[in-house]
PyMOL Python script that loads the backbone (N, CA, C, O; Angstrom):
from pymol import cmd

cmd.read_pdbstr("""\
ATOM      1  N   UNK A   1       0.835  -1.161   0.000  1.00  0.00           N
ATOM      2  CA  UNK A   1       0.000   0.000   0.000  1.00  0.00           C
ATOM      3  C   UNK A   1       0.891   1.239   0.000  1.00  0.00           C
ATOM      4  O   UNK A   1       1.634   1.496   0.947  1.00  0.00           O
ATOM      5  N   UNK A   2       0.804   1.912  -0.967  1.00  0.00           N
ATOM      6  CA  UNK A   2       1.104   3.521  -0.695  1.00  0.00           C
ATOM      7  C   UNK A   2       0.892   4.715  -0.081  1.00  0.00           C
ATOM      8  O   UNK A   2      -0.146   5.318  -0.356  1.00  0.00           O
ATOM      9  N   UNK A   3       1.758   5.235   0.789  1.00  0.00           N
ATOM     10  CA  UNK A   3       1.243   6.518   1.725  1.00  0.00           C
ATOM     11  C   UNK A   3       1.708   7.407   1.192  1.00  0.00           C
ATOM     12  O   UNK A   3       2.765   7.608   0.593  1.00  0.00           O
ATOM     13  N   UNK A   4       0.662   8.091   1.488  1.00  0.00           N
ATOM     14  CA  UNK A   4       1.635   9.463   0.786  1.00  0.00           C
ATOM     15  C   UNK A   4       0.864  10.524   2.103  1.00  0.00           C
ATOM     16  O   UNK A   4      -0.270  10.547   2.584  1.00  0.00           O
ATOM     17  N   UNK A   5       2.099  11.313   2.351  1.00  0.00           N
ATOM     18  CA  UNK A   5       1.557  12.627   3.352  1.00  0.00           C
ATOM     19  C   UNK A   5       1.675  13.393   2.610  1.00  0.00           C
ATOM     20  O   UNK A   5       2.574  13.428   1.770  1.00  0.00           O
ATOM     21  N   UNK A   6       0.609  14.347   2.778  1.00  0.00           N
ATOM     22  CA  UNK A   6       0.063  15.870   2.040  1.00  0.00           C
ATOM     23  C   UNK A   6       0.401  16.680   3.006  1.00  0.00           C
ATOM     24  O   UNK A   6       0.097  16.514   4.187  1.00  0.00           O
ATOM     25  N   UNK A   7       1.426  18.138   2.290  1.00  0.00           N
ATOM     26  CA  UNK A   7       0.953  18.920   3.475  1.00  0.00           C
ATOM     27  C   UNK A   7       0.327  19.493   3.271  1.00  0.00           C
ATOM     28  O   UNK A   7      -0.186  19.430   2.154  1.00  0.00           O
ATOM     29  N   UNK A   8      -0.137  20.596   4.329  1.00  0.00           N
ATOM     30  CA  UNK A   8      -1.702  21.605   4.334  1.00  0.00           C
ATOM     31  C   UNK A   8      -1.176  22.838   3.404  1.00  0.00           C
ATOM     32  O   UNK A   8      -0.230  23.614   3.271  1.00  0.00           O
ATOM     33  N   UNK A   9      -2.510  22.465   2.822  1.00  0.00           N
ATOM     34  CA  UNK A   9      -3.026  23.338   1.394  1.00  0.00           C
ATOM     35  C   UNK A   9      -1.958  22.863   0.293  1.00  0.00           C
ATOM     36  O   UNK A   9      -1.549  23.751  -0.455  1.00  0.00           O
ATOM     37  N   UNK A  10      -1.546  21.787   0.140  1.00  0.00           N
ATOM     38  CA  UNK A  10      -0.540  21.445  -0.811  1.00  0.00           C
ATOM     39  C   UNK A  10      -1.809  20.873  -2.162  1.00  0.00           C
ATOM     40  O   UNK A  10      -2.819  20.208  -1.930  1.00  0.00           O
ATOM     41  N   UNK A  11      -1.477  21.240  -3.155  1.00  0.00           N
ATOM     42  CA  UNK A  11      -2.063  21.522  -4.772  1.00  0.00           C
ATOM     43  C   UNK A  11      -2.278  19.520  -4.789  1.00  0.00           C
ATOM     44  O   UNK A  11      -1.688  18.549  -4.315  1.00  0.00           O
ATOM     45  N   UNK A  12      -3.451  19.783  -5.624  1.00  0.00           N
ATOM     46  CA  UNK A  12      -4.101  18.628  -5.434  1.00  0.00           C
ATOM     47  C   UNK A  12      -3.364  17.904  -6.646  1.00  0.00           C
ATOM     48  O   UNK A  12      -2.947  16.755  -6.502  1.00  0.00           O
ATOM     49  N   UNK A  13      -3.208  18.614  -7.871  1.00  0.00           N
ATOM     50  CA  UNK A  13      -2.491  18.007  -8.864  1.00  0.00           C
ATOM     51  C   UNK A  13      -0.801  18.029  -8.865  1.00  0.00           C
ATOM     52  O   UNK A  13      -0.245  17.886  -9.954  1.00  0.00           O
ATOM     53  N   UNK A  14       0.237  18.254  -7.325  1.00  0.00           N
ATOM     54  CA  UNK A  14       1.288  18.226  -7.564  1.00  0.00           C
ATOM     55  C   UNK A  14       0.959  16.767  -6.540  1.00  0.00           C
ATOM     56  O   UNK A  14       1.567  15.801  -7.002  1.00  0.00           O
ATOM     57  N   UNK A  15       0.414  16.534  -5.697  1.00  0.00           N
ATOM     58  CA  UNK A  15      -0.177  15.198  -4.696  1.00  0.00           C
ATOM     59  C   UNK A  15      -0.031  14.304  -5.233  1.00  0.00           C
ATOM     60  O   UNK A  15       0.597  13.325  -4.831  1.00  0.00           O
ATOM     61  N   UNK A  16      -1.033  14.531  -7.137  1.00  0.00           N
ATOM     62  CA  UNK A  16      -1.333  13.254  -7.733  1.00  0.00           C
ATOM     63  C   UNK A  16       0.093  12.788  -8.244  1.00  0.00           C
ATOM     64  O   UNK A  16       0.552  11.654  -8.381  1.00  0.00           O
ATOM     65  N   UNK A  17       0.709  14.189  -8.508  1.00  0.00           N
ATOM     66  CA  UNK A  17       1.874  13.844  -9.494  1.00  0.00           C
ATOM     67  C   UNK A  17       2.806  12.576  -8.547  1.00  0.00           C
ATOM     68  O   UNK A  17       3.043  11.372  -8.646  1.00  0.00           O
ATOM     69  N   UNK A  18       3.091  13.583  -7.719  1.00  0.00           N
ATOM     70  CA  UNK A  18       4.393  12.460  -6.516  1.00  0.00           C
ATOM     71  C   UNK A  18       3.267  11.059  -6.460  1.00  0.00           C
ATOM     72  O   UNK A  18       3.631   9.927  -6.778  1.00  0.00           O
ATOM     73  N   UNK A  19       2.325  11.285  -6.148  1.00  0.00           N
ATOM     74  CA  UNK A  19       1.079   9.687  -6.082  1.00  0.00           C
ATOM     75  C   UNK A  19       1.885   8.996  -7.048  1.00  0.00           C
ATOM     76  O   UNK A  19       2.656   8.157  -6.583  1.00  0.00           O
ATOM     77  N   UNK A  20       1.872   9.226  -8.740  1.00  0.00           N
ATOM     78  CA  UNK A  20       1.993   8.369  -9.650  1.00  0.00           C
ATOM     79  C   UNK A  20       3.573   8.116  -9.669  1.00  0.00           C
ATOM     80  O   UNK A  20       3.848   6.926  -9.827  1.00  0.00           O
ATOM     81  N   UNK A  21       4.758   9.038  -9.532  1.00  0.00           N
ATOM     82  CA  UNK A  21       6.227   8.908  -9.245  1.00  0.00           C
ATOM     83  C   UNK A  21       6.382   7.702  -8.031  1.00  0.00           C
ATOM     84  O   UNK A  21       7.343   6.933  -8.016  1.00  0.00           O
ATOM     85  N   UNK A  22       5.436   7.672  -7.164  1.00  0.00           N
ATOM     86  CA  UNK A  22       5.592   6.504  -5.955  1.00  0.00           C
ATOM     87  C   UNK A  22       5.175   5.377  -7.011  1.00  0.00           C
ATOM     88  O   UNK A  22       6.008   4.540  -7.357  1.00  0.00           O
ATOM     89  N   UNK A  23       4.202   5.371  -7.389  1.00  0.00           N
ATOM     90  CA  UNK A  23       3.528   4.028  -8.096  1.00  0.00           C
ATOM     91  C   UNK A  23       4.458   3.299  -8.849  1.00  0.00           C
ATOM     92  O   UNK A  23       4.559   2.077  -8.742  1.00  0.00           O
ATOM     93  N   UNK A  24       5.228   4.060  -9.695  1.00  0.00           N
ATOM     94  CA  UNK A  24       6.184   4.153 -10.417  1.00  0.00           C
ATOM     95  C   UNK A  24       7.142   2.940 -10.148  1.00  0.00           C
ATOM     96  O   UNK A  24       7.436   1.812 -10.542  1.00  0.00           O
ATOM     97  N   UNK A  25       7.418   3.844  -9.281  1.00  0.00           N
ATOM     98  CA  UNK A  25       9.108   3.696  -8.704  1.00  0.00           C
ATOM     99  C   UNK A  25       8.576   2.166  -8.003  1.00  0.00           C
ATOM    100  O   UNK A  25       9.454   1.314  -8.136  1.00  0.00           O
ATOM    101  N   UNK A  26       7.800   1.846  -7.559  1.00  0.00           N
ATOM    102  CA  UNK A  26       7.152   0.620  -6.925  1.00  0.00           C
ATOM    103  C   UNK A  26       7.201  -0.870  -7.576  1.00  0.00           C
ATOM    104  O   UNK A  26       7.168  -2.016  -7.128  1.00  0.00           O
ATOM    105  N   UNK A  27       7.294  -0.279  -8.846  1.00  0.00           N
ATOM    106  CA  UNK A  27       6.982  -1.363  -9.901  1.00  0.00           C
ATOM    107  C   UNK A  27       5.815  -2.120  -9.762  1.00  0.00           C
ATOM    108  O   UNK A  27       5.840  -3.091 -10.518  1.00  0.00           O
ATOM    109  N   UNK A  28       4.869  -2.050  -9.127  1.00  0.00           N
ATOM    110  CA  UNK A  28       3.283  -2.758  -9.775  1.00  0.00           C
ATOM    111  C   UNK A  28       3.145  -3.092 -11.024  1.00  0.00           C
ATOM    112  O   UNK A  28       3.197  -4.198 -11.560  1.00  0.00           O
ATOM    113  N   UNK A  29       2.953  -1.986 -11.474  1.00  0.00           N
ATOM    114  CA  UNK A  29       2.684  -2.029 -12.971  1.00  0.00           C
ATOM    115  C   UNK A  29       3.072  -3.409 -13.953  1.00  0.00           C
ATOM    116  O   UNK A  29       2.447  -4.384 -14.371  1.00  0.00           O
ATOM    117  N   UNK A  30       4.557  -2.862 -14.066  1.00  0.00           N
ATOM    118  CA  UNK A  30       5.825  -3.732 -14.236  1.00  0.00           C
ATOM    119  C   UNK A  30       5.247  -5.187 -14.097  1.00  0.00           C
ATOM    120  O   UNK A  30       4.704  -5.898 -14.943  1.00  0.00           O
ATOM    121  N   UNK A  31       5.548  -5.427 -12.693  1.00  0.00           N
ATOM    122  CA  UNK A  31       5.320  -6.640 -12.475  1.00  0.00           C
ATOM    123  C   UNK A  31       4.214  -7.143 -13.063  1.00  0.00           C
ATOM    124  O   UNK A  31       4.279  -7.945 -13.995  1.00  0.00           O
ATOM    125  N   UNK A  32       3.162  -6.725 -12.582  1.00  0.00           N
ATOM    126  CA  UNK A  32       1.861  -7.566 -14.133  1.00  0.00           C
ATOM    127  C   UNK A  32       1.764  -7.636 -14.966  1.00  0.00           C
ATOM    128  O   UNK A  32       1.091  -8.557 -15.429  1.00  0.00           O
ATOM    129  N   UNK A  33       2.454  -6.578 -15.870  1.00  0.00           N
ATOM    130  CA  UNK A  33       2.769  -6.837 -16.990  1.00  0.00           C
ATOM    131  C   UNK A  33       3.269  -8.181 -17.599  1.00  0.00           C
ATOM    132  O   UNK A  33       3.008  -8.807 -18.626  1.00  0.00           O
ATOM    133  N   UNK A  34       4.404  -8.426 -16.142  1.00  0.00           N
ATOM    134  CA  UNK A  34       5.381  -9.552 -16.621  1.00  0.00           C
ATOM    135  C   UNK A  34       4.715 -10.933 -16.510  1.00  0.00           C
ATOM    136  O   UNK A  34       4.919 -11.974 -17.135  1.00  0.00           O
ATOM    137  N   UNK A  35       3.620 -10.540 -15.256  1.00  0.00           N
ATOM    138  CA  UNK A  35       2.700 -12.034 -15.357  1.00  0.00           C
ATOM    139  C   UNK A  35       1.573 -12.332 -16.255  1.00  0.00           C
ATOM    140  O   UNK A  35       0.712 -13.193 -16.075  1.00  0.00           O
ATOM    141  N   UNK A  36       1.671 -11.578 -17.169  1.00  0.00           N
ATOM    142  CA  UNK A  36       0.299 -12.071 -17.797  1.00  0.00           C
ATOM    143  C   UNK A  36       0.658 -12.707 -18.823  1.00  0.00           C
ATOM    144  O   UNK A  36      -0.169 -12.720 -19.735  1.00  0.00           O
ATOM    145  N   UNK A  37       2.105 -13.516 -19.074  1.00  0.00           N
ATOM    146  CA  UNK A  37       2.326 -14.550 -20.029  1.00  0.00           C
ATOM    147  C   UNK A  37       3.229 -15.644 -19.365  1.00  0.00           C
ATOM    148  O   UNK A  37       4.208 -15.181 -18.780  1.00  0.00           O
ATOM    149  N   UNK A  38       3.129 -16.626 -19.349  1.00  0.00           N
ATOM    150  CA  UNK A  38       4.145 -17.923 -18.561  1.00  0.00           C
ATOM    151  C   UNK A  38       5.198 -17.814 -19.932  1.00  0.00           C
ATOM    152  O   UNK A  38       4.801 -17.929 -21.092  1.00  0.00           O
ATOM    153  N   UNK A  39       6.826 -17.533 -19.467  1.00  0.00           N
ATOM    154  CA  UNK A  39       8.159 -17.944 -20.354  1.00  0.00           C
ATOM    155  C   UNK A  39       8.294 -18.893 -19.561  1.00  0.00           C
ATOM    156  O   UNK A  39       7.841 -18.766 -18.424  1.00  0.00           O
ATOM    157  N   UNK A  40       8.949 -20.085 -19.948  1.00  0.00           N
ATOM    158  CA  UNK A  40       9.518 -20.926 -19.650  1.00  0.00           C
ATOM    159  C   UNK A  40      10.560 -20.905 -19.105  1.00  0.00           C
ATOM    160  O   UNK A  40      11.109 -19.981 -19.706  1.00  0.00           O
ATOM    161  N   UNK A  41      11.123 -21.187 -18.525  1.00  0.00           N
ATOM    162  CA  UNK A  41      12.359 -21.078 -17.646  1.00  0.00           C
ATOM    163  C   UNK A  41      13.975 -20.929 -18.754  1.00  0.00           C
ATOM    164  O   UNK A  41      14.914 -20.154 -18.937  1.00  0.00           O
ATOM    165  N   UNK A  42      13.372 -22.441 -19.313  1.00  0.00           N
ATOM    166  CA  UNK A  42      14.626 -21.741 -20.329  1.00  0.00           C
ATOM    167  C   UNK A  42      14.825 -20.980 -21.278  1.00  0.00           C
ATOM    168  O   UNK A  42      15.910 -20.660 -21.762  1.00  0.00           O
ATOM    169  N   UNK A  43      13.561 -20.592 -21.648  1.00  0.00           N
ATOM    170  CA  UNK A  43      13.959 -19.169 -22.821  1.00  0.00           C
ATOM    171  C   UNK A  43      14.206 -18.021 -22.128  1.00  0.00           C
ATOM    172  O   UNK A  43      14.708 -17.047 -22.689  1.00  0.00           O
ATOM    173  N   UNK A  44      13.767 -18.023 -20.417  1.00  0.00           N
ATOM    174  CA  UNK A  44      14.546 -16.718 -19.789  1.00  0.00           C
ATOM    175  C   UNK A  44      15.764 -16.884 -19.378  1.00  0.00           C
ATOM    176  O   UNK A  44      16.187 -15.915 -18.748  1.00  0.00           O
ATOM    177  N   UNK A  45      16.495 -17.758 -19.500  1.00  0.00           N
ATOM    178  CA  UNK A  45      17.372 -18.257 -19.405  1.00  0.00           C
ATOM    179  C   UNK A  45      18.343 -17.921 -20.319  1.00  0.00           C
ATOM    180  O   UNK A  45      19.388 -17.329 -20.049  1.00  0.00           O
ATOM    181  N   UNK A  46      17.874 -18.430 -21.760  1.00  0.00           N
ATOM    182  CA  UNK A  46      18.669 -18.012 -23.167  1.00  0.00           C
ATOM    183  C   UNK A  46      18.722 -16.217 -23.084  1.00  0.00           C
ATOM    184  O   UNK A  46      19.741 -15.538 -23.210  1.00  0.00           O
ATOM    185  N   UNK A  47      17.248 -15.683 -22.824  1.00  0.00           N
ATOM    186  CA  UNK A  47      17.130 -14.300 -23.238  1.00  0.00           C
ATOM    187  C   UNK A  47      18.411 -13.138 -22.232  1.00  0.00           C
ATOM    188  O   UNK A  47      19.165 -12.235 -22.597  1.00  0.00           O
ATOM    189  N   UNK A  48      18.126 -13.741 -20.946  1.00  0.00           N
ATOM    190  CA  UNK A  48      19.507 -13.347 -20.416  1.00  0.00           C
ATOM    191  C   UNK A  48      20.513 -13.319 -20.948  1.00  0.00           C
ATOM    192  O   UNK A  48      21.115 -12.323 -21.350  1.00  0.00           O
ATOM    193  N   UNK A  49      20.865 -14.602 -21.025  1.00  0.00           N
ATOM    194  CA  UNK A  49      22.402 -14.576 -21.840  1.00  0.00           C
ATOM    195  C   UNK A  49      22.663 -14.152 -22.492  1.00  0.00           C
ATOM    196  O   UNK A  49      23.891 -14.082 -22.561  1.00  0.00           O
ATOM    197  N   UNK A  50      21.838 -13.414 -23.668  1.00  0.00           N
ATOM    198  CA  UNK A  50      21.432 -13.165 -24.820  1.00  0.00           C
ATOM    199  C   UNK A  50      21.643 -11.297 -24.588  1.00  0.00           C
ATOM    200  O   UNK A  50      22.183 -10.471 -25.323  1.00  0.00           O
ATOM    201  N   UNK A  51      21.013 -11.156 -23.356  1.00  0.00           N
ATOM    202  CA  UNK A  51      20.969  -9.595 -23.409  1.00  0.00           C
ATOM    203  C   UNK A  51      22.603  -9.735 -22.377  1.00  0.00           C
ATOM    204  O   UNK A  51      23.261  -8.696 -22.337  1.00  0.00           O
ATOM    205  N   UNK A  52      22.971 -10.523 -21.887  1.00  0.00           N
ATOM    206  CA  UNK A  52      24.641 -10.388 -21.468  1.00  0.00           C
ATOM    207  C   UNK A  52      25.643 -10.004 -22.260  1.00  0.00           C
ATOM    208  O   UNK A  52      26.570  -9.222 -22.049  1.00  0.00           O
ATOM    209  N   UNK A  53      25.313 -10.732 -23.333  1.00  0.00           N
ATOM    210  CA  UNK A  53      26.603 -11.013 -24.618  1.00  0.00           C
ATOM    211  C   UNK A  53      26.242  -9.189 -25.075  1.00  0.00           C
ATOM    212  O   UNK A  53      27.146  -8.358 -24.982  1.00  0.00           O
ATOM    213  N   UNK A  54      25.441  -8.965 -25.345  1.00  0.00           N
ATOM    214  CA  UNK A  54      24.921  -7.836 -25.833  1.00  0.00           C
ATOM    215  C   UNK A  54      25.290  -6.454 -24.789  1.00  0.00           C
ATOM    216  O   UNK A  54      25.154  -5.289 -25.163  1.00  0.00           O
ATOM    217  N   UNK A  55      25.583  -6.700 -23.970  1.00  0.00           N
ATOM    218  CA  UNK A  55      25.854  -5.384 -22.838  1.00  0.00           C
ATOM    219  C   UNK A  55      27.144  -5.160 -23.171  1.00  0.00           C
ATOM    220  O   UNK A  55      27.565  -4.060 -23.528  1.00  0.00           O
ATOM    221  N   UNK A  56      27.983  -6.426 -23.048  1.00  0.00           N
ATOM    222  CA  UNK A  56      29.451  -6.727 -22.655  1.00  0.00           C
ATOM    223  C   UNK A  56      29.673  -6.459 -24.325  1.00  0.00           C
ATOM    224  O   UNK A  56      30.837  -6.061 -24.294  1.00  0.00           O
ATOM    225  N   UNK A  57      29.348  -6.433 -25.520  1.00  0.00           N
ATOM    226  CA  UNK A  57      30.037  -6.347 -26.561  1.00  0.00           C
ATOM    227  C   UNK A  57      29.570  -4.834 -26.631  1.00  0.00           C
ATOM    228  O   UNK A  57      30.318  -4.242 -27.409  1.00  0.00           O
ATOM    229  N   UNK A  58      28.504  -3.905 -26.046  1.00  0.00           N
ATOM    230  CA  UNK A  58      28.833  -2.569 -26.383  1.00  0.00           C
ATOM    231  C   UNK A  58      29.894  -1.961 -25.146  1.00  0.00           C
ATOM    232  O   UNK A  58      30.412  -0.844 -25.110  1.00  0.00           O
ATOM    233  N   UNK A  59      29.990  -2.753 -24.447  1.00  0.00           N
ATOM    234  CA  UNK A  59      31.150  -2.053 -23.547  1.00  0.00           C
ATOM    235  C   UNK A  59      32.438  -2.246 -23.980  1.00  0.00           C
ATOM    236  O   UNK A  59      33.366  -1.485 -23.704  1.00  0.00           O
ATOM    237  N   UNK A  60      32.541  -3.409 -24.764  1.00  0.00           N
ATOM    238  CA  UNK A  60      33.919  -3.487 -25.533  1.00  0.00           C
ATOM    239  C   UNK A  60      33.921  -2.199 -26.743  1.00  0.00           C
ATOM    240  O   UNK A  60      34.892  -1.550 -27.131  1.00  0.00           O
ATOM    241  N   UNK A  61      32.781  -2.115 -27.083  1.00  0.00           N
ATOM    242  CA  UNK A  61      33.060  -1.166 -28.750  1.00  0.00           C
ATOM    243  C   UNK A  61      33.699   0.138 -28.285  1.00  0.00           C
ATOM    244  O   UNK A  61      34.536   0.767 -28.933  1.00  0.00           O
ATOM    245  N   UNK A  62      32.931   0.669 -26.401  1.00  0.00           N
ATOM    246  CA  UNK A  62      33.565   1.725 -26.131  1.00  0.00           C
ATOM    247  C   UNK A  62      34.561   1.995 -25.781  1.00  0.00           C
ATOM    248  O   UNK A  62      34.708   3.212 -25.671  1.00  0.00           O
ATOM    249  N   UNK A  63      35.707   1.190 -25.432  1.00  0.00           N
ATOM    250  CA  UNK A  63      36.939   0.976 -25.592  1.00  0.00           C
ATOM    251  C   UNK A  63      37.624   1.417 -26.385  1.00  0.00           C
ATOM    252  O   UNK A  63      38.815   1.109 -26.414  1.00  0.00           O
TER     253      UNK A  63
END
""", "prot")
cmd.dss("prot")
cmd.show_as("cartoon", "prot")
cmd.util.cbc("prot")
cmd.orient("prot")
């Protein structure tokens, strides 16, 4: 659950703003996103590796 303290007379639309920056930062969202399809263990598996090789060869190019 999210709290958020308001202070007095604080603007109702800067409230919502920090509201949705908490939500955010929380990852809810995110996360359901990620459940609403079953990967298999090993294609997250491959896809890792996959985005590894891929990090580590643009950190070599910047070299």
């Amino acid at each position: 659950m999210i709290i958020m303290k308001l202070q007095e007379g604080e603007n109702i639309e800067r409230a919502l703003k920090k509201f949705k920056r908490k939500y955010e930062r929380t990852g809810v969202l995110k996360e359901l996103r990620r459940r609403q399809y079953f990967t298999k263990p090993s294609i997250e598996k491959r896809e890792a590796m996959q985005h590894a090789i891929y990090v580590e060869h643009t950190y070599r190019q910047e070299e």
